[in-house]
PADO-410298 format. One record per atom (N, C-alpha, C): x negated, y negated, z; residue number from 0. Coordinates in Angstrom, 1 decimal. Last residue first. Layout:
X | Y | Z | NUM
...
//
This chain:
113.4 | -69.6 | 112.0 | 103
114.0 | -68.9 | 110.6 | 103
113.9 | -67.7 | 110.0 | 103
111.9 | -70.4 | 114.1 | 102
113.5 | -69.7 | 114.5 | 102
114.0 | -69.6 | 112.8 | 102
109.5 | -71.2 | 113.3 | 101
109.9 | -70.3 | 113.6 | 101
110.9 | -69.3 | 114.0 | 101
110.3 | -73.5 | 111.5 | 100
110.0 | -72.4 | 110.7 | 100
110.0 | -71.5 | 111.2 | 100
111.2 | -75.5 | 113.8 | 99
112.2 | -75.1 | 113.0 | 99
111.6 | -73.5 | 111.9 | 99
109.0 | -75.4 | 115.4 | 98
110.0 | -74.8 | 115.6 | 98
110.7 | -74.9 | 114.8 | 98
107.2 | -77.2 | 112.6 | 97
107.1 | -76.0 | 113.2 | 97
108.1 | -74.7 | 113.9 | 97
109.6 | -79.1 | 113.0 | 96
109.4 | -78.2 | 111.6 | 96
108.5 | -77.1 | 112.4 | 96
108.4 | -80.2 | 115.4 | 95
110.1 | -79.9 | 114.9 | 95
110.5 | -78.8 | 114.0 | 95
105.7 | -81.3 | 115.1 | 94
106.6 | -80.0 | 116.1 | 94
107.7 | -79.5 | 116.1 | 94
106.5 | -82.9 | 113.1 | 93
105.5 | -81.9 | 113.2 | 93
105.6 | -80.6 | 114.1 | 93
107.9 | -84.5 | 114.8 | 92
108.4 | -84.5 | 113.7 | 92
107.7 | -82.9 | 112.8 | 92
105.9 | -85.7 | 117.2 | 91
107.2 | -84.6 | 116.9 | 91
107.6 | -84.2 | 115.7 | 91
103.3 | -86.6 | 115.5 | 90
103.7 | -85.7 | 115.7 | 90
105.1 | -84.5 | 116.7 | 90
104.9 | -88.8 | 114.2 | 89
104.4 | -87.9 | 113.7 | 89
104.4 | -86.3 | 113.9 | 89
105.6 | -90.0 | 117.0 | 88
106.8 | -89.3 | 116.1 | 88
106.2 | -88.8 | 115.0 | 88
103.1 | -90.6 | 117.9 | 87
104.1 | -89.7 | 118.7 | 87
105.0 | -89.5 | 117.9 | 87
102.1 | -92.7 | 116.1 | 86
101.3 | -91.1 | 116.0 | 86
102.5 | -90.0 | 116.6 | 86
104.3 | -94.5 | 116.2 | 85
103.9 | -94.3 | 115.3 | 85
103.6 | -92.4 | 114.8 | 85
102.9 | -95.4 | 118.8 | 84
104.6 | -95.1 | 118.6 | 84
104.7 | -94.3 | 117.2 | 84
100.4 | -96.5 | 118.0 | 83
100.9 | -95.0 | 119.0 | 83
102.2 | -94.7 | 118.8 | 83
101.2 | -98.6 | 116.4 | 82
100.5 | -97.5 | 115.7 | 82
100.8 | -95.8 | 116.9 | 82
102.5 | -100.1 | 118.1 | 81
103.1 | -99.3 | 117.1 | 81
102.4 | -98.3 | 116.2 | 81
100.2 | -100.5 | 119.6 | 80
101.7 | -100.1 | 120.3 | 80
102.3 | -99.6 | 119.4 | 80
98.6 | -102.0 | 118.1 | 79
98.0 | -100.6 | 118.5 | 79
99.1 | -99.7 | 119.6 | 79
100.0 | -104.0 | 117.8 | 78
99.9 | -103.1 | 116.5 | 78
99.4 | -101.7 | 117.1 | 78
99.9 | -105.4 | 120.1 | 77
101.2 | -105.0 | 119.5 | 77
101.1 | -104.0 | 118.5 | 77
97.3 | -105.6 | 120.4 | 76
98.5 | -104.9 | 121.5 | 76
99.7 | -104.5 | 120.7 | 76
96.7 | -107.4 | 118.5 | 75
96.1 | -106.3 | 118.4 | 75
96.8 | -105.4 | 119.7 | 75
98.3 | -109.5 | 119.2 | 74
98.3 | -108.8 | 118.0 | 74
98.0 | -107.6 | 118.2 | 74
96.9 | -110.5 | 122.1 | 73
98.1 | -110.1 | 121.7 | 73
98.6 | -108.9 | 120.2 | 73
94.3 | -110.9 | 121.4 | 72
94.6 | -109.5 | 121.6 | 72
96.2 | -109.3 | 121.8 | 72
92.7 | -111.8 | 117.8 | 71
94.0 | -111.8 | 118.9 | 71
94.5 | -110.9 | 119.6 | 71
90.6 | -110.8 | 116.4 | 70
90.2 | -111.9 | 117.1 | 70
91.5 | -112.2 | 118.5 | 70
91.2 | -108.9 | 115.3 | 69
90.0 | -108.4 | 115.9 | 69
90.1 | -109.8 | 116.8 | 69
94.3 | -108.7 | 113.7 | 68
94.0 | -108.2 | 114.7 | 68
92.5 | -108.4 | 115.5 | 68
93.3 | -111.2 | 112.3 | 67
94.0 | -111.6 | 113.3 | 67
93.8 | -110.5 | 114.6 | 67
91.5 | -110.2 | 110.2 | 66
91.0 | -111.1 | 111.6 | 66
92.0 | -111.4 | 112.6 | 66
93.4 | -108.4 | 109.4 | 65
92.6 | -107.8 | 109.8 | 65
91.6 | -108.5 | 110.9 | 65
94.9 | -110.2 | 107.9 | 64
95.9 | -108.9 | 109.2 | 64
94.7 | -108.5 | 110.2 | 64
93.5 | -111.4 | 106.0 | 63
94.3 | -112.1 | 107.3 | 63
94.8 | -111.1 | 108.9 | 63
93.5 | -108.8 | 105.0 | 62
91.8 | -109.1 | 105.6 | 62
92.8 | -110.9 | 106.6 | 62
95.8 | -108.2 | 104.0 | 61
95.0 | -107.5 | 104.9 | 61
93.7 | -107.8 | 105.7 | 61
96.3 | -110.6 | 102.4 | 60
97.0 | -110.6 | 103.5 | 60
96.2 | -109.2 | 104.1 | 60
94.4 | -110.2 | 100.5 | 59
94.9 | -111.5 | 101.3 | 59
95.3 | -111.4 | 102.6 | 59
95.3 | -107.8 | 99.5 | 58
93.6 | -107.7 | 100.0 | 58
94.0 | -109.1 | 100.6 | 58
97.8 | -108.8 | 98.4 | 57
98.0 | -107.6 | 99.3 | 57
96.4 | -107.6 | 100.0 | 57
97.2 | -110.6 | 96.1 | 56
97.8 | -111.0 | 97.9 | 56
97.8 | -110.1 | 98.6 | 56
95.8 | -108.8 | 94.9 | 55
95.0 | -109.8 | 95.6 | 55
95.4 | -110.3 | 96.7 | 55
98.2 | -107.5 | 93.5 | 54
96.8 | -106.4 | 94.5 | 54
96.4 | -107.4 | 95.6 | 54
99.9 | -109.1 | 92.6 | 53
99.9 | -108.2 | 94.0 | 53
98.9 | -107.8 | 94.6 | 53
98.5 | -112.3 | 91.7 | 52
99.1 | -111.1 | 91.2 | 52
99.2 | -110.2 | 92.8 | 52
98.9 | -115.6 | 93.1 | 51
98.2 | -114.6 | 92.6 | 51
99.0 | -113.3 | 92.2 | 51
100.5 | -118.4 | 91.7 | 50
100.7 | -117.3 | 92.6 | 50
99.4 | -116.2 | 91.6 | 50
100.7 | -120.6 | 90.2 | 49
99.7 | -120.6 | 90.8 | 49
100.2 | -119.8 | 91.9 | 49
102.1 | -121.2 | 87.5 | 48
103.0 | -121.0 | 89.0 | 48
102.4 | -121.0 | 90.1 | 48
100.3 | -120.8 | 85.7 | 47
101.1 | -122.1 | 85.9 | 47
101.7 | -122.7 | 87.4 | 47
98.5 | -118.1 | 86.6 | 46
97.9 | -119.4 | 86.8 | 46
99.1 | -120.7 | 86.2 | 46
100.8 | -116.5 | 86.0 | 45
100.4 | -116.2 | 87.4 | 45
99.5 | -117.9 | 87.5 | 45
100.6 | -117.2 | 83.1 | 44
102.0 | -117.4 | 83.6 | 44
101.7 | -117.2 | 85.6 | 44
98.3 | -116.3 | 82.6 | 43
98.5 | -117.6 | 82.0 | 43
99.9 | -118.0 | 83.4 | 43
98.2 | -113.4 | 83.0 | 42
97.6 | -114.3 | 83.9 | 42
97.7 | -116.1 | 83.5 | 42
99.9 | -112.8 | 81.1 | 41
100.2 | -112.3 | 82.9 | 41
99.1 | -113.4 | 83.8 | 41
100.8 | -114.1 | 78.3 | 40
99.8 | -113.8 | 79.0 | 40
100.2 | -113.5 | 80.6 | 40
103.6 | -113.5 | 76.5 | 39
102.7 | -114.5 | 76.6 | 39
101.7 | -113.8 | 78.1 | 39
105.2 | -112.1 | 75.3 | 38
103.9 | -111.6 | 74.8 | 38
102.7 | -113.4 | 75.9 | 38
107.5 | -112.7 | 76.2 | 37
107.4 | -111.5 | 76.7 | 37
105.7 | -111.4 | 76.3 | 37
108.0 | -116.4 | 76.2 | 36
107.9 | -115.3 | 75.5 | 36
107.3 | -114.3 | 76.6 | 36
109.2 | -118.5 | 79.1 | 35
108.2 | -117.8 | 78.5 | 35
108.8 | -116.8 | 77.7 | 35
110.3 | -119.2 | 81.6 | 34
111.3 | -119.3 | 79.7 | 34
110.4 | -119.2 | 79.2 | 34
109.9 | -119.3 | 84.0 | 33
109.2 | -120.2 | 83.0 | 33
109.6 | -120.7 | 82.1 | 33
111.5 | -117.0 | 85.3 | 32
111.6 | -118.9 | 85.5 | 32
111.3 | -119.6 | 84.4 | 32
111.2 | -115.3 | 83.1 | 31
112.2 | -115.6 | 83.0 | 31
112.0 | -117.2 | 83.7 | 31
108.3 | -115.0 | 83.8 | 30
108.7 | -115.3 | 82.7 | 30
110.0 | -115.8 | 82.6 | 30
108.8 | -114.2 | 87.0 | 29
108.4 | -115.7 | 86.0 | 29
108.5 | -115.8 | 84.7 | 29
109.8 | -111.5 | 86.5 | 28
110.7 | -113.1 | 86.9 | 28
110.1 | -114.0 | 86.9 | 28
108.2 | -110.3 | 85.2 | 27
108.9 | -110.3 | 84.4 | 27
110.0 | -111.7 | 84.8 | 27
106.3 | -110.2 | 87.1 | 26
105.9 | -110.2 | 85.6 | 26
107.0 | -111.0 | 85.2 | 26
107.6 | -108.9 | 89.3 | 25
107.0 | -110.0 | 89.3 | 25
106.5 | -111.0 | 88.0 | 25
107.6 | -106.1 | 87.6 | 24
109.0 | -107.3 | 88.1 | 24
108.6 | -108.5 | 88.4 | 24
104.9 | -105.7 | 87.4 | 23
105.5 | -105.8 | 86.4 | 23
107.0 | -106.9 | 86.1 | 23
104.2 | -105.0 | 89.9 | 22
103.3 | -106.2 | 89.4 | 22
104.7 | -106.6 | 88.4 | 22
105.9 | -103.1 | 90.6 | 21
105.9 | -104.0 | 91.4 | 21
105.8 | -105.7 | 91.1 | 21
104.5 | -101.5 | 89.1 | 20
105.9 | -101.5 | 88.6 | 20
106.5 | -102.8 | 89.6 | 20
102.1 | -101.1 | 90.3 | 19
102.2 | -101.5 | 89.1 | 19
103.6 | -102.2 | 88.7 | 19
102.8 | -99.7 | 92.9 | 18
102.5 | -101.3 | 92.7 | 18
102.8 | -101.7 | 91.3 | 18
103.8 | -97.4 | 92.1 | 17
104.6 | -98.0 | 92.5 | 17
104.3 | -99.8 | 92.7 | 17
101.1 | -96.7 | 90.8 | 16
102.1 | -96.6 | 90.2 | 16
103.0 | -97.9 | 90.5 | 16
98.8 | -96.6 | 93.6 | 15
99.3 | -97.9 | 92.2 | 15
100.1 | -97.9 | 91.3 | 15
100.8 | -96.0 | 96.2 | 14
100.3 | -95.6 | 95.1 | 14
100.5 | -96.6 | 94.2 | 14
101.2 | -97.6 | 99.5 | 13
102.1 | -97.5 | 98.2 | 13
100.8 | -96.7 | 96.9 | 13
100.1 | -99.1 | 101.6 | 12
100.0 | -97.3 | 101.4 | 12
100.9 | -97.1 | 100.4 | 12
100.5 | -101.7 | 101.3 | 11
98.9 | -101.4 | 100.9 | 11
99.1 | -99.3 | 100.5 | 11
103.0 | -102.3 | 101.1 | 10
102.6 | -102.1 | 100.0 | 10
101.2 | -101.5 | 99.8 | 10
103.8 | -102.1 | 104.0 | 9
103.9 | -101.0 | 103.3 | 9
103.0 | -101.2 | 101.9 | 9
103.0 | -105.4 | 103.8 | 8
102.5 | -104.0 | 104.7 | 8
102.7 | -102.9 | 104.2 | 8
104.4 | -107.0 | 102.9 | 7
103.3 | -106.6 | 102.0 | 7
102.6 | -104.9 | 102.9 | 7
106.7 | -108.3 | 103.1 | 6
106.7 | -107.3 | 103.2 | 6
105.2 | -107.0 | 102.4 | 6
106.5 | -111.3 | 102.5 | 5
106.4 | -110.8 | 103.6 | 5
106.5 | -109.5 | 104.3 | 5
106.6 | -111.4 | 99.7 | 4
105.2 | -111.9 | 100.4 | 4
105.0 | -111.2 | 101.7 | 4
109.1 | -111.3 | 99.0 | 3
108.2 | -110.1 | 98.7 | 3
106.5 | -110.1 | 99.5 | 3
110.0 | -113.3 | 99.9 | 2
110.3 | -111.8 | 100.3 | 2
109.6 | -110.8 | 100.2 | 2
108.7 | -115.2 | 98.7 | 1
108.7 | -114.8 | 99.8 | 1
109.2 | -114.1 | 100.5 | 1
109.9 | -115.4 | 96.0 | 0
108.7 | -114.6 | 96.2 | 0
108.4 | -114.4 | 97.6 | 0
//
C-alpha cells in the first residue's frame, strides 16, 4: 500500500470515476490478503487491516500537505517553484498550439 500512499498528489485532481476504480483495487487486494468472500463488507475489511479508504487518506494527506506548506518555508519554496515551473509550461504549451493553429 505504500505505493500507493505516496503518490496521492495526483490523486486529489483525478475525477471520482478514476478514484472509485482506485477504491475498488484496493477493495479487492485485501480481500484477497484477508481471504475474504467478495460480499463481505468494504468497511469491515478497511477496519481489520486498519487502513482508511482513498478519499480520507487523500483529505489526510492534503491537510498534512497543507500545514506543512503554511508552516515550512522550505516546502513552501519548493512547491511554489514547481507550481511556477508548472504555470510556464502551461503556458508555452498554450503558445505552441496557438502558433501551431496559425501556420495551418
Amino acid at each position: 500500500m505504500s505505493l500507493i500512499q505516496y503518490s496521492f498528489i495526483p490523486f486529489e485532481a483525478c475525477n471520482d470515476k478514476i478514484k472509485e476504480k482506485i477504491q475498488r483495487i484496493q477493495n479487492n487486494a485485501l480481500r484477497i490478503i484477508l481471504r475474504v468472500p467478495k460480499r463481505t463488507s468494504t468497511k469491515l475489511i478497511h477496519a481489520i487491516v486498519d487502513i482508511k479508504m482513498i478519499n480520507e487518506r487523500i483529505k489526510e494527506h492534503f491537510k498534512y500537505l497543507d500545514n506543512a506548506y503554511n508552516i515550512d518555508r522550505e516546502i513552501k519554496q519548493l512547491i511554489d517553484t514547481q507550481d511556477e515551473q508548472s504555470t510556464k509550461k502551461s503556458l508555452l504549451t498554450k503558445k505552441m498550439n496557438e502558433n501551431y493553429i496559425e501556420l495551418s
